[in-house]
VONU-597159 format. One record per residue: x, y, z of N, C-alpha, C in turn; residue number from 1; residue in one letter. Coordinates in steps of 0.02 Angstrom, whole numbers. Example, Ala and Ser with C-alpha at 12.3 -4.5 7.8 and 13.67 -1.06 7.14 Angstrom:
<sites>
<site n_u="660" n_v="-284" n_w="390" ca_u="615" ca_v="-225" ca_w="390" c_u="660" c_v="-165" c_w="390" pos="1" code="A"/>
<site n_u="642" n_v="-112" n_w="354" ca_u="684" ca_v="-53" ca_w="357" c_u="645" c_v="2" c_w="394" pos="2" code="S"/>
</sites>
This chain:
<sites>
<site n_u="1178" n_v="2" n_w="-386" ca_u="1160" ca_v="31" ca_w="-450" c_u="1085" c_v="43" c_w="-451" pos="1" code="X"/>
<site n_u="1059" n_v="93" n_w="-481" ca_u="987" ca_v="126" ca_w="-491" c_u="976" c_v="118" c_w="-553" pos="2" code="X"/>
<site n_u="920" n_v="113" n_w="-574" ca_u="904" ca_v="156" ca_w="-652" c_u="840" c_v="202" c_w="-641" pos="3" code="X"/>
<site n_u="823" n_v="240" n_w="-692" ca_u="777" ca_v="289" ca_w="-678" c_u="736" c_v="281" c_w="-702" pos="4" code="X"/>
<site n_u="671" n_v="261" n_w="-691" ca_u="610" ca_v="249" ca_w="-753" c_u="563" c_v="319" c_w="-741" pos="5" code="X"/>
<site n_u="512" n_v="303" n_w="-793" ca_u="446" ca_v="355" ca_w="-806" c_u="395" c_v="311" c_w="-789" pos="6" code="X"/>
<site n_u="353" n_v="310" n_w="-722" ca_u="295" ca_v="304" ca_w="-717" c_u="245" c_v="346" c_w="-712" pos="7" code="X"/>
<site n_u="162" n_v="342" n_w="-719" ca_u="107" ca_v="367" ca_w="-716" c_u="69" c_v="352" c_w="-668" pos="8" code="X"/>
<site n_u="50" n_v="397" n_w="-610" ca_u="21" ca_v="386" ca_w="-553" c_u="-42" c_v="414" c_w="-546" pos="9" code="X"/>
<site n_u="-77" n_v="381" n_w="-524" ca_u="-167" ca_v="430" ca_w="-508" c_u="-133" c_v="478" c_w="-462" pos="10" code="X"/>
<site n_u="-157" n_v="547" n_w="-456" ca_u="-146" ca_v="603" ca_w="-422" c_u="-157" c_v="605" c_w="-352" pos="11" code="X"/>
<site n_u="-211" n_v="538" n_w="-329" ca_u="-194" ca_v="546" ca_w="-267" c_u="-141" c_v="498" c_w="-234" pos="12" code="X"/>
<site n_u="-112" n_v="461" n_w="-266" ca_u="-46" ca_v="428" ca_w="-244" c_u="8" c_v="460" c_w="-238" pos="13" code="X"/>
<site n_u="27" n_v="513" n_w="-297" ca_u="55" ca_v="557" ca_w="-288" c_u="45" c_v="614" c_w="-239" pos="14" code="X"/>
<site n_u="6" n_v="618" n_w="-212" ca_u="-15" ca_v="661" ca_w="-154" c_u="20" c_v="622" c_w="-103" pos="15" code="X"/>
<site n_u="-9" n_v="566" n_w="-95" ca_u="17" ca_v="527" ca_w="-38" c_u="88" c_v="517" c_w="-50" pos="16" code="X"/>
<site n_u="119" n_v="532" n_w="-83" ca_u="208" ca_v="505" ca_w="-98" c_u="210" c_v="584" c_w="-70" pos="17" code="X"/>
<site n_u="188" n_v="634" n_w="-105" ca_u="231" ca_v="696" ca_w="-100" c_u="215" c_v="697" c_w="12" pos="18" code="X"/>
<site n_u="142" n_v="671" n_w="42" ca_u="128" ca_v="687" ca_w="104" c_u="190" c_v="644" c_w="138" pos="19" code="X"/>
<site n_u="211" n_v="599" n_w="132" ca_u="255" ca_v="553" ca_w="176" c_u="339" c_v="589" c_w="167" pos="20" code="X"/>
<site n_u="326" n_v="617" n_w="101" ca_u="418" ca_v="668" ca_w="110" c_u="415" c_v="721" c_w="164" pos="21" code="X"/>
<site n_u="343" n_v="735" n_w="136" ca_u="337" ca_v="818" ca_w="183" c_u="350" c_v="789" c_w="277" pos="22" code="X"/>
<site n_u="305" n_v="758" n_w="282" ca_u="299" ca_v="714" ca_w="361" c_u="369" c_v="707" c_w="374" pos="23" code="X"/>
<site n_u="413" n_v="689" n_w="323" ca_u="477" ca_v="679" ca_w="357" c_u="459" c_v="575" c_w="362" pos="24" code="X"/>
<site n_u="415" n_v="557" n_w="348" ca_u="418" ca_v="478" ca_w="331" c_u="462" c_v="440" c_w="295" pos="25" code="X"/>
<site n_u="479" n_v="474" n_w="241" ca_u="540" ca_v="476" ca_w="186" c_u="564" c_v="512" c_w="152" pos="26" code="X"/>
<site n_u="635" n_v="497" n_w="130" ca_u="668" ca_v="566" ca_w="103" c_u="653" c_v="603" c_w="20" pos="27" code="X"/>
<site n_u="619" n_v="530" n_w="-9" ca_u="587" ca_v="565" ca_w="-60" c_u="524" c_v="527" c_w="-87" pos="28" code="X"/>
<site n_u="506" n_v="541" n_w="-155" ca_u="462" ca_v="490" ca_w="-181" c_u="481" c_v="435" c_w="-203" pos="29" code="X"/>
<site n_u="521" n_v="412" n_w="-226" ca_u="579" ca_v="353" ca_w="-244" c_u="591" c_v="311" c_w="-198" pos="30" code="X"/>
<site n_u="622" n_v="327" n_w="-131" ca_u="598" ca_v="312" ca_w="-66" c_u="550" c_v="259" c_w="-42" pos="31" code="X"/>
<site n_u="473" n_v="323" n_w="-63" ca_u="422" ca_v="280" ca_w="-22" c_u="415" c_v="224" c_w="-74" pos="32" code="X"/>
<site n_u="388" n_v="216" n_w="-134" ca_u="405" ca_v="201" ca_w="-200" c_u="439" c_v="129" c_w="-200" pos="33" code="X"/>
<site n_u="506" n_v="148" n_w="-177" ca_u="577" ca_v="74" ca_w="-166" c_u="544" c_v="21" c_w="-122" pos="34" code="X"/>
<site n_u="508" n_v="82" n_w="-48" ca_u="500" ca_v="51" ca_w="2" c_u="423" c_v="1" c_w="8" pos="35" code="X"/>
<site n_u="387" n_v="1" n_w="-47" ca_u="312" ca_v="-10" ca_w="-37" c_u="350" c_v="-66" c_w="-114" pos="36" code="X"/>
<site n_u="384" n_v="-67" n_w="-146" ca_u="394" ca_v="-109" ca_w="-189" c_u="450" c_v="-169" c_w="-162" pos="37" code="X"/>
<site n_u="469" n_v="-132" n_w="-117" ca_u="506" ca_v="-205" ca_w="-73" c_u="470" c_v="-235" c_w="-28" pos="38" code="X"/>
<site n_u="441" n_v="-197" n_w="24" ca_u="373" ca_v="-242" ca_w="47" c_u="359" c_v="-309" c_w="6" pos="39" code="X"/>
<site n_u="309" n_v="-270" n_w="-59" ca_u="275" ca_v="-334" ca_w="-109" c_u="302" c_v="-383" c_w="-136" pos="40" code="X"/>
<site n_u="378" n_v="-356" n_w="-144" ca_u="420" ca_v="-417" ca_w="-162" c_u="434" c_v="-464" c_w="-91" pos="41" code="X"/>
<site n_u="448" n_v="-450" n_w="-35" ca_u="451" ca_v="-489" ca_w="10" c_u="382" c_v="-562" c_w="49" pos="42" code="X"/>
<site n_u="345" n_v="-474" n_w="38" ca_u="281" ca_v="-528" ca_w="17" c_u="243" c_v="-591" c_w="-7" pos="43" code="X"/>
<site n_u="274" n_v="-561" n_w="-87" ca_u="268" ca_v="-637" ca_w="-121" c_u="319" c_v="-697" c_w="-105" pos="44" code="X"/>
<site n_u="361" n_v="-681" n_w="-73" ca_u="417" ca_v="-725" ca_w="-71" c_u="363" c_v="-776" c_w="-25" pos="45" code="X"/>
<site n_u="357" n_v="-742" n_w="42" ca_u="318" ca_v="-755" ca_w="73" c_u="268" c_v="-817" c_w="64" pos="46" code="X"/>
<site n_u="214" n_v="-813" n_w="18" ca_u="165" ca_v="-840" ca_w="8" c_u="194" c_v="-890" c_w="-48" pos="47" code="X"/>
<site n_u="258" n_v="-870" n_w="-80" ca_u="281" ca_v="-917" ca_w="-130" c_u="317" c_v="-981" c_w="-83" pos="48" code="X"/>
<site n_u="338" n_v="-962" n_w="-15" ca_u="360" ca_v="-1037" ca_w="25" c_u="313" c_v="-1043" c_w="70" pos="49" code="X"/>
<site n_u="254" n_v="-1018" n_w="91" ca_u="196" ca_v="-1044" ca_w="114" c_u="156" c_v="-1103" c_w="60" pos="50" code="X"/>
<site n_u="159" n_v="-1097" n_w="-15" ca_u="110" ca_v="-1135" ca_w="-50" c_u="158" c_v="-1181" c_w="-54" pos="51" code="X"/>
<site n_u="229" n_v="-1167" n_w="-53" ca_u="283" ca_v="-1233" ca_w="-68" c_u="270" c_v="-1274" c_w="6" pos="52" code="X"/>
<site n_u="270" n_v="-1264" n_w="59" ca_u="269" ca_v="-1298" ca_w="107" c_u="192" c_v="-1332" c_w="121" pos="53" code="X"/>
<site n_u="137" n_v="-1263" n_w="103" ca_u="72" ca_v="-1329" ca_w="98" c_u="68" c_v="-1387" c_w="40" pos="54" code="X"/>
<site n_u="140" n_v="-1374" n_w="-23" ca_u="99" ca_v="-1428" ca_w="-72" c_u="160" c_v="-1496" c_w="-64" pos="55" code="X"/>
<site n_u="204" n_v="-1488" n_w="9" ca_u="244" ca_v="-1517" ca_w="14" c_u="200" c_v="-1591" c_w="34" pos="56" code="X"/>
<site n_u="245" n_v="-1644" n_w="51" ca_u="228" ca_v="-1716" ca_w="51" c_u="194" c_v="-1725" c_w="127" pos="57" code="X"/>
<site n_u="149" n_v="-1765" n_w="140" ca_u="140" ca_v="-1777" ca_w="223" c_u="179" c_v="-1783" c_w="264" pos="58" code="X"/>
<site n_u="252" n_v="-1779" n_w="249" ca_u="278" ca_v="-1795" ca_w="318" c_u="254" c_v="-1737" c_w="359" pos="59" code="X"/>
<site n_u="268" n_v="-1769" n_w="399" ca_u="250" ca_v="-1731" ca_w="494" c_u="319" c_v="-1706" c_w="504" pos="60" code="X"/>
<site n_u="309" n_v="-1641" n_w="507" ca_u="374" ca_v="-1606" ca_w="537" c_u="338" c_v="-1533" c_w="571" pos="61" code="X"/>
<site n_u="395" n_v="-1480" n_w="605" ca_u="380" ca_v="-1457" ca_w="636" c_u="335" c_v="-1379" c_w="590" pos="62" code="X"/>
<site n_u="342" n_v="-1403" n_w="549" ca_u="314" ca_v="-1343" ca_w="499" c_u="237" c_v="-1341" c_w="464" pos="63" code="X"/>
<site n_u="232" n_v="-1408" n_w="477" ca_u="167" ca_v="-1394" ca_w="448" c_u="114" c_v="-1370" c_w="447" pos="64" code="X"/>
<site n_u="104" n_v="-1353" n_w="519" ca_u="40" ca_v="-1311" ca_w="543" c_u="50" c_v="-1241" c_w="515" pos="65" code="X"/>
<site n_u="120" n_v="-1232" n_w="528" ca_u="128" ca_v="-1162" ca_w="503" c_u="96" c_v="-1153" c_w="412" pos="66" code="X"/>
<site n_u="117" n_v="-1191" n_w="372" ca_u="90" ca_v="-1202" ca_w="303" c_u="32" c_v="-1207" c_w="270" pos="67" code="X"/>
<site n_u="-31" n_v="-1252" n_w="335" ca_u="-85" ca_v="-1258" ca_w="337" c_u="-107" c_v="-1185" c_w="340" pos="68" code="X"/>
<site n_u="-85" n_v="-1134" n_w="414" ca_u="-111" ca_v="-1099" ca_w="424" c_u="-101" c_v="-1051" c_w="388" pos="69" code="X"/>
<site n_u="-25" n_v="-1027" n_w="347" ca_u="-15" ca_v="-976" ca_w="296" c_u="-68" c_v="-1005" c_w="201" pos="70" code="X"/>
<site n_u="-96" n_v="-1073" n_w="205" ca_u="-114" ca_v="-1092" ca_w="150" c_u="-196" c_v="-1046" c_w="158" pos="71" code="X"/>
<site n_u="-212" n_v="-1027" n_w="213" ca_u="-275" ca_v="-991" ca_w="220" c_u="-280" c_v="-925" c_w="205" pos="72" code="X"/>
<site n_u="-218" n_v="-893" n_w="211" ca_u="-222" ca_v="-827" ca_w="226" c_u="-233" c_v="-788" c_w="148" pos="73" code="X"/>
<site n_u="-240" n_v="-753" n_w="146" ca_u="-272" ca_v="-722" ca_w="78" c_u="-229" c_v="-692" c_w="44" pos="74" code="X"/>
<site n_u="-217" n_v="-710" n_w="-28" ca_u="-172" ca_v="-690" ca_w="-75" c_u="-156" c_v="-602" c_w="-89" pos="75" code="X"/>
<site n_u="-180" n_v="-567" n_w="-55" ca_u="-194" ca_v="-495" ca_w="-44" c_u="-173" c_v="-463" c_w="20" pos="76" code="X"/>
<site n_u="-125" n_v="-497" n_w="58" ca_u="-122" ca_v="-498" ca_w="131" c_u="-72" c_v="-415" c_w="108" pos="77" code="X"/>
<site n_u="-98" n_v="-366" n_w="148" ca_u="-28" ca_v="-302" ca_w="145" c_u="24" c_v="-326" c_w="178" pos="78" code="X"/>
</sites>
């Protein structure tokens, strides 16, 4: 299921949506749009079980370095 909204874009984003149909990158603006808004959602997921695993308890397991090292990385990561 879809729904259809009305957004407002600076003109050169819309440039860049209409350049990636033309390229043949995607099939429309909705598309690139879906595809740059699922990114960010995956994203945050991302950094939402990186801060759960750095604010987890000391045990020593095989994850933690990984947690330490995602607790560095910058809340802005593309």
């Amino acid at each position: 299921m879809s729904r259809q909204i009305a957004v407002r874009l600076p003109d050169d984003i819309v440039d860049y949506l209409d350049l990636a149909v033309t390229e043949g990158r995607d099939s429309s603006r909705a598309a690139v749009i879906t595809r740059a808004l699922e990114r960010e959602r995956r994203r945050e997921v991302a950094l939402r079980d990186v801060r759960i695993l750095s604010e987890k308890s000391t045990d020593v397991d095989d994850l933690d370095e990984l947690a330490r090292y995602g607790a560095t990385l910058p809340t802005d990561v593309p």
